[in-house]
C-alpha positions as CSV (number, residue, x, y, z in Angstrom):
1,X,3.4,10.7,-33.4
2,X,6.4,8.7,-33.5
3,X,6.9,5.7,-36.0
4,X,5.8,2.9,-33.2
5,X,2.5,5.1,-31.7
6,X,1.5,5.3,-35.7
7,X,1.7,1.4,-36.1
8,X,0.1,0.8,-32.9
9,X,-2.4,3.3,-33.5
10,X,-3.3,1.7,-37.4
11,X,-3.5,-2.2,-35.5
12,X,-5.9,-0.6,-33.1
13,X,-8.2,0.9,-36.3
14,X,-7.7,-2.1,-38.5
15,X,-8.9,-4.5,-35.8
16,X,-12.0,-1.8,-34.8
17,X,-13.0,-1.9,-38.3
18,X,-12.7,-5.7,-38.4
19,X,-14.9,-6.2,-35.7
20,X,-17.3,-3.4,-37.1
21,X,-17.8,-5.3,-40.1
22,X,-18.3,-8.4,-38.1
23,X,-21.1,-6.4,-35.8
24,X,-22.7,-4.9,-39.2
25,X,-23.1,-8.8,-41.0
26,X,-24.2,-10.4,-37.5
27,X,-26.9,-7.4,-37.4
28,X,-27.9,-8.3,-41.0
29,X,-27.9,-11.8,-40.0
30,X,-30.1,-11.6,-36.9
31,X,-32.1,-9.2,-39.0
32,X,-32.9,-11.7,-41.6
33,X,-33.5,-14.5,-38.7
34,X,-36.0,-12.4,-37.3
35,X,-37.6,-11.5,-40.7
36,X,-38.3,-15.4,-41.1
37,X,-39.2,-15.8,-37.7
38,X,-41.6,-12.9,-37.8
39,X,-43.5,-14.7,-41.2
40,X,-43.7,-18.0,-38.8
41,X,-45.3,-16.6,-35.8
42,X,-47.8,-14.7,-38.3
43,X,-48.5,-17.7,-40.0
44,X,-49.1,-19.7,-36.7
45,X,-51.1,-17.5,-35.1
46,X,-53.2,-15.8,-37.3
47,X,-53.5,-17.7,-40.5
48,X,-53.6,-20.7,-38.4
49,X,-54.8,-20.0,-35.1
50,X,-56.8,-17.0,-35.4
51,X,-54.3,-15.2,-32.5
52,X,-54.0,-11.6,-32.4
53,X,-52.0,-11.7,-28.7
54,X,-50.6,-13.7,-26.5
55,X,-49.0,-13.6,-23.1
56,X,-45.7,-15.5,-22.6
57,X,-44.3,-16.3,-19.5
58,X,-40.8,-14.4,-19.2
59,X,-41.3,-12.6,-22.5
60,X,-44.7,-10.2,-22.4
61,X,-47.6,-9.8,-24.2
62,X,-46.5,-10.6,-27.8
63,X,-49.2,-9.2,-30.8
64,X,-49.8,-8.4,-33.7
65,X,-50.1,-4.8,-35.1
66,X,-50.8,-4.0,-39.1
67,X,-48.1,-1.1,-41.0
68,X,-49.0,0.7,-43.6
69,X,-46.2,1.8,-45.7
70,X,-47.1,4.4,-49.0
71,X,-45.8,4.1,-52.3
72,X,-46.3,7.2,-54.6
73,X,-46.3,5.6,-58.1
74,X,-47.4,9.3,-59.6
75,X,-45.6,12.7,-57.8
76,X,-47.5,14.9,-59.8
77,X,-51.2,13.3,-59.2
78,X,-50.6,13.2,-55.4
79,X,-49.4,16.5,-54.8
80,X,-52.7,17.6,-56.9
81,X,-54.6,15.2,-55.1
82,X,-53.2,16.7,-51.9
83,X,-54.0,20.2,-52.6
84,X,-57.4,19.7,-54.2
85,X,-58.5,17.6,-50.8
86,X,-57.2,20.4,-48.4
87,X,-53.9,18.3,-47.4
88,X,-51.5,20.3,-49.6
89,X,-49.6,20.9,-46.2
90,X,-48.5,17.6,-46.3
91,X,-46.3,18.3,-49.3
92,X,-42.7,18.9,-48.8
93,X,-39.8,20.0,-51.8
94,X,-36.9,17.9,-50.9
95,X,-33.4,18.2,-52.2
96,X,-31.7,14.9,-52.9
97,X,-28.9,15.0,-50.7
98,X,-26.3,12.8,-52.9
99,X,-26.9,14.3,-56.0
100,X,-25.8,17.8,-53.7
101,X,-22.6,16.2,-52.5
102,X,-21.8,15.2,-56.5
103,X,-22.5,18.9,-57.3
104,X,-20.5,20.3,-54.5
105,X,-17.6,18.2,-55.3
106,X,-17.7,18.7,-59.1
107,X,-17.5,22.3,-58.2
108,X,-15.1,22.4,-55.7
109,X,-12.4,20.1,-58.0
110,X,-13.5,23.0,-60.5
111,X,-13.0,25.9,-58.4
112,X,-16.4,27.2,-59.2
113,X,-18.3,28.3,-56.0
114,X,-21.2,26.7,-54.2
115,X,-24.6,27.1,-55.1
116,X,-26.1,29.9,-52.8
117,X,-27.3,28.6,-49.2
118,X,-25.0,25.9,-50.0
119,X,-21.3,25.6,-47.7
120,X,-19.5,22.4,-47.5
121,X,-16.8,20.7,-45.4
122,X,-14.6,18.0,-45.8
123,X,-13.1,15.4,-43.1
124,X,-10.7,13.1,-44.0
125,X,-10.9,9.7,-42.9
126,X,-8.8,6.6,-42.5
127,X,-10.1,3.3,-44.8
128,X,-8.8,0.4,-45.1
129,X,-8.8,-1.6,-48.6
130,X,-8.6,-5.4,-48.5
């Protein structure tokens, strides 16, 4: 690639990236928007009006619907738990996938091999700093 094709080529990735990071912060922003928008409509229609769906014109049927998100505050009691109550199938080990990559890269800059069951590849990648 020729000196101009190079500069031509780094305007073009410089300006994607710009516009990336303007997508990513007005995603975060119209994330947050609809967070508090989200709390409104909750409070309004079923703190204060006692509304668990709605049609809307142009929109749909708008509703509510409860999540239930888990929170393990002890590993080791669950996983018991789990067992003793027939649902031990629901336990998975998991590795933790960026303590890996630290491993693999300490040991590749050492020239020490890879744990067993364990290959790596590396792609290089253009960043810009600002």
């Amino acid at each position: 690639m020729d000196d101009a094709t190079l500069d031509v080529r780094l305007r073009e990735f410089a300006e994607v990236d710009s516009r990336k990071r303007d997508l990513e912060r007005d995603l975060k922003d119209a994330k947050e928007l609809l967070s508090r928008l989200e709390r409104d409509l909750l409070v309004a229609m079923v703190e204060e009006r006692d509304i668990e769906r709605i049609s809307v014109r142009g929109i749909g049927t708008v509703f509510t619907r409860t999540d239930t998100y888990p929170e393990v505050t002890d590993d080791s009691a669950m996983r018991e738990s789990l067992r003793a109550s027939g649902n031990g199938d629901l336990i998975r080990e998991q590795v933790h996938w960026q303590s890996l990559r630290s491993l693999v890269i300490e040991r590749m800059e050492a020239g020490e091999p890879l744990p067993e069951g364990v290959t790596a590849k590396t792609v290089q990648r253009i960043q810009i700093r600002r």
